[in-house]
C-alpha positions in Angstrom: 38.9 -46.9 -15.2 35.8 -46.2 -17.6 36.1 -48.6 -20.5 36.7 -47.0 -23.5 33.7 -47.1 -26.1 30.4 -44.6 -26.6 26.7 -44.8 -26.4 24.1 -44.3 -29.1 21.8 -40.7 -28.8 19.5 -40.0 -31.8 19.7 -36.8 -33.0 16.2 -36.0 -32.4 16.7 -36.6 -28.6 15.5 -33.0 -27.3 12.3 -33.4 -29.5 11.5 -37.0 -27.8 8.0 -35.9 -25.7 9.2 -37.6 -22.9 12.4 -35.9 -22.5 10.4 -32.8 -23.3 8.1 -33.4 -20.4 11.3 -33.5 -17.9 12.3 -30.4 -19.4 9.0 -29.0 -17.8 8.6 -30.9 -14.5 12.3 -31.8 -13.4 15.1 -30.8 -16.2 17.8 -32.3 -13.5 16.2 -35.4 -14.4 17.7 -35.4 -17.8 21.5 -35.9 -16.9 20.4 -38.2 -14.5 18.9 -40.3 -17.6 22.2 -39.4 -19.4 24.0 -40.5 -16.2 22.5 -44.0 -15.9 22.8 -44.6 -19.7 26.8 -44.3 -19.8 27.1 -46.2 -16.1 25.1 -48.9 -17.7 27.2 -49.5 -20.8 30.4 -48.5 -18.8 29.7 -51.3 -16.9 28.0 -53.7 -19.2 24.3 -54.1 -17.3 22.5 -54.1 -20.5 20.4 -51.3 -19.1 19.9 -52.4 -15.2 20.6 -49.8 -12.5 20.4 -50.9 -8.6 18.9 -48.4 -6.4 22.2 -48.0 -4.8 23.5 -47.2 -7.5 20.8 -44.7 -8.8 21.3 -43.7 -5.4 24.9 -43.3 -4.0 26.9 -43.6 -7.6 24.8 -41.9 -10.0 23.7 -39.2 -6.9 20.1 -39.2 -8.2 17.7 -37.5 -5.8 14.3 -39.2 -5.2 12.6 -36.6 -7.1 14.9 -37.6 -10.2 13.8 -40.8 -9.9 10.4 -40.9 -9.8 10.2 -38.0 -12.4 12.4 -40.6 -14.6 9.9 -43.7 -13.5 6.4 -41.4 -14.4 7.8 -40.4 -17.9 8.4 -44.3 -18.3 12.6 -43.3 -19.1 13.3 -45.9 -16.3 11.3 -48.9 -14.9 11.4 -50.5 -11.8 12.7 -53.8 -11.9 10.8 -55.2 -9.0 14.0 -55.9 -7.4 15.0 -53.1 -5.7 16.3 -51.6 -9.0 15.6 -50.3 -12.6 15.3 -50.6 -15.9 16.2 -48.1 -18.9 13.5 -48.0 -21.4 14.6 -49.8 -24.9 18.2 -49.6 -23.7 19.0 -52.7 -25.7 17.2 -51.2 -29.0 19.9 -48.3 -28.9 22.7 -49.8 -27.6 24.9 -52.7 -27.6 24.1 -55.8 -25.2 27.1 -57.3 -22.5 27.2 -60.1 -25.4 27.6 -58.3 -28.6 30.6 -56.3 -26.6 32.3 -59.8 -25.6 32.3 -61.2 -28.5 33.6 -57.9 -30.2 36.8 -58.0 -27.6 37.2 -61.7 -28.5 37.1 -61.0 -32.4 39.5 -57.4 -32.0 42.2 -60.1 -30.0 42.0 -62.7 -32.3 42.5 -60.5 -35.4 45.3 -58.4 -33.7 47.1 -61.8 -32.7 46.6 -63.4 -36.2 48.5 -59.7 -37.4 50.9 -59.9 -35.1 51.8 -63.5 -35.8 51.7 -62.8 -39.6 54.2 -59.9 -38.9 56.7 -61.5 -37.2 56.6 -65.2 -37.5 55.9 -65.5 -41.8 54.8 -68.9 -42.6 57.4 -70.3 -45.3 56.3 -74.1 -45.0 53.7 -75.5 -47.0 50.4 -77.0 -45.2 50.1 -80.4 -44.1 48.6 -81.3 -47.3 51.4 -80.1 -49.4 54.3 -82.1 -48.1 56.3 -84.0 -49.5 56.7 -87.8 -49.4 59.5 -88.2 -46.9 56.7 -86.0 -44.6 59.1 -83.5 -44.3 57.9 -79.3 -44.7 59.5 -77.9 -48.4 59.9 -74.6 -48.6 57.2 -72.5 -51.0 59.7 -71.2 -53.8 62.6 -68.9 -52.4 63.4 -66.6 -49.8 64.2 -63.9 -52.8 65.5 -61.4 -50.3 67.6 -63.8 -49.0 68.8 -65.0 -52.2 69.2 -60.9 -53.5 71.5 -60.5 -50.4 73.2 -63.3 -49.4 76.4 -62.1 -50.8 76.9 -59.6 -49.0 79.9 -60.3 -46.1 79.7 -59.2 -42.2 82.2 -57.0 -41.4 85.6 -58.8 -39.6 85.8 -59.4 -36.7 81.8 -59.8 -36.2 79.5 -62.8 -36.3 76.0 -62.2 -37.5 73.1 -63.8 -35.4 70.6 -64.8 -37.7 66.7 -64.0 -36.3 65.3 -67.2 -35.1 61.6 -67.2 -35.7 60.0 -70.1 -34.7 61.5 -70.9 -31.3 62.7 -67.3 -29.7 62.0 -64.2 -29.1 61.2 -61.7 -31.6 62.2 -58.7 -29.3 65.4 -60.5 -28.3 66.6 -61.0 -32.0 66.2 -57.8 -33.2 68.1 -56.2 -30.3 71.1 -59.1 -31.6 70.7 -57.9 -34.7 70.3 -54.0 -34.2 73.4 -54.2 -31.9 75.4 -55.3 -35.0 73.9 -53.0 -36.9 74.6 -50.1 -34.2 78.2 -51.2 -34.1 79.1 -50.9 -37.9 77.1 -47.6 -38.3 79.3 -44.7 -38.8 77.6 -42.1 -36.8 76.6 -43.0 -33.5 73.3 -40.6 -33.0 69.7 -41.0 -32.0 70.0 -44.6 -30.7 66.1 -44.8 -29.8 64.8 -43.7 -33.3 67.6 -45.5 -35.1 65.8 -49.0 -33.4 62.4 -48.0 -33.9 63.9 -47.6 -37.9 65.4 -50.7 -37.9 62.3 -52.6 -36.5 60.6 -51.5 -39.7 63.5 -51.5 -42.1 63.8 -55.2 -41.5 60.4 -56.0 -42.6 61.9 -55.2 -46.2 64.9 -55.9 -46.4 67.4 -58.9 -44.5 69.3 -57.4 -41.2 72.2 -59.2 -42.5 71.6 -56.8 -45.6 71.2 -54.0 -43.8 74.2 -54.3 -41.5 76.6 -54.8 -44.7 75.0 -51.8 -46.2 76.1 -50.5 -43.2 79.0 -51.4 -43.3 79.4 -50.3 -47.0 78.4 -46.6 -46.1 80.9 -46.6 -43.3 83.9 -47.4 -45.4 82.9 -46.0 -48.5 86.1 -43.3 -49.2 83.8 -40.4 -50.1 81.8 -40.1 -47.5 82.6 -37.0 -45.3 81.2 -36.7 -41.4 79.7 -33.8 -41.9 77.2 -34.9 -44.1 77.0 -38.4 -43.1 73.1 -39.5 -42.2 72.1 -40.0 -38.8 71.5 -44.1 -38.4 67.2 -43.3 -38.2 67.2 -41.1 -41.7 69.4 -43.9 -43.3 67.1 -46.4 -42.7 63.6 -44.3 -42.9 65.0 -42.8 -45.7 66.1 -46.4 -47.3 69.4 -45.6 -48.2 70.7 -49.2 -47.9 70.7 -49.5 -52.0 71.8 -45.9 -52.4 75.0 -45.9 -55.0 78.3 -44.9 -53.6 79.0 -41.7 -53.1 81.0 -40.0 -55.9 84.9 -39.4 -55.7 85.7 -35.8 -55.1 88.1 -33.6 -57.7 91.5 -32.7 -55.6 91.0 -29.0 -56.0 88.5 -29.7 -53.1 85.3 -27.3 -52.9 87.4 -24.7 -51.3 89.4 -24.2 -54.0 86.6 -23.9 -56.1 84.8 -20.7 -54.3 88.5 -19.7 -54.2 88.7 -19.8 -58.4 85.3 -18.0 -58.3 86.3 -15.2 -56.9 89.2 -14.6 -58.3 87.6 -14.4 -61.9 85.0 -12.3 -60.8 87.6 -9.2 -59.3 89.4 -9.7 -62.6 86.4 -9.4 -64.7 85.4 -6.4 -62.2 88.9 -4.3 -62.9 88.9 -5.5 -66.8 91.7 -8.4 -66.5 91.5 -10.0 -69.5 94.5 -12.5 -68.6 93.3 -15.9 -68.4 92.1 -17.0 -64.8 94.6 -19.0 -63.1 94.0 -22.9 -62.5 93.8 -24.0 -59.2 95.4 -27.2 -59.0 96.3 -28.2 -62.3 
């Protein structure tokens, strides 16, 4: 598989003379030169071609070559190989790409360790005189939350950051929350929510919101949220929903209707109450 990255062509390239001049004598020639460029940095040669691989890779034809080696585009190496003109001037050295890989990891891996693993412990410097870590001020999520009760009959997991695995502890806690939600739909999504929800907010807080919307009396099926708009749409700190009136929204339309025939025909009795 071609590594993934791209190579440098000015934009003045088709007015270069010596590209013109293999536009005259051998314009084949020029995806050859095109050719070797991407297999070099493709394959991190810094610019060196074997003839093999001029050859029986790159399918050059002799006549390519030499047209390439007379307009000075390619150089032999005096090893049986070749050279690309200023390839380093253009593009980037086997070096500068290493050392781009190793600083892309190390910053993705100091992300992802910031992401999932927060560091809550002061430094070495800061502790205290037994030599034991003290906490930097409060967990205020934890403290905004922590009254809120699991559900009986269920014991909640708490995420264990330093010592397991990130994966395996939201699956514990996703599971809970899964099993308290009211609608079961969307199972995939609703995870993918969750992973994101609980950057914000506590799973233990999320699951006894859960838990909240389930039993709340008000709530009706039909318009209950699937589990992934819930938590995308962060509805964990929505108020309850309101009580309904016992005439019921049937009733309502019902009453509606009823006034409008009588204003229709001229009824000017009073409309009866549904109801009262």
């Amino acid at each position: 598989m071609a590594r993934r990255g791209y190579v440098k062509i000015s934009n003045d390239f088709y007015m270069n003379p010596k590209i013109r001049e293999l536009r005259a004598v051998c314009p084949s020639a020029i995806g050859e030169y095109m050719f070797a460029i991407s297999y070099a940095s493709d394959n991190l040669t810094d610019g060196r071609l074997s003839e093999r691989a001029m050859l029986y890779v790159l399918n050059a034809s002799s006549d390519e070559i030499n047209a390439l080696c007379s307009t000075g585009l390619l150089e032999p190496d005096g090893d049986a190989g070749y050279i690309i003109h200023d390839y380093l001037e253009w593009q980037m050295s086997r070096s500068q790409i290493e050392r781009k890989r190793a600083d892309d990891r190390k910053r993705k891996t100091e992300k992802s360790d910031s992401d999932d693993f927060p560091n809550t412990f002061q430094s070495d410097s800061a502790r205290n005189p037994s030599g034991n870590a003290t906490e930097i001020g409060q967990n205020t999520r934890t403290q905004e939350h922590k009254n809120y009760s699991i559900p009986d009959g269920m014991e909640y997991a708490p995420d264990r950051k330093s010592d397991s695995d990130p994966i395996e502890d939201h699956t514990q806690s996703f599971v809970q929350f899964w099993s308290v939600y009211p609608r079961k739909q969307g199972r995939r999504d609703a995870s993918i929510a969750f992973a994101v929800a609980r950057r914000k907010k506590q799973p233990i807080y999320l699951i006894a919101q859960a838990q909240r919307y389930a039993s709340d009396p008000n709530r009706e099926e039909r318009f209950t949220l699937s589990p992934a708009k819930w938590l995308n749409g962060e509805h964990w700190d929505d108020a309850p929903e309101p009580a309904r009136s016992g005439v019921g929204k049937a009733a309502t339309r019902l009453r509606n209707h009823l006034d409008v025939a009588r204003n229709l025909r001229g009824d000017n009795q009073q409309p009866m109450r549904l109801g009262a």
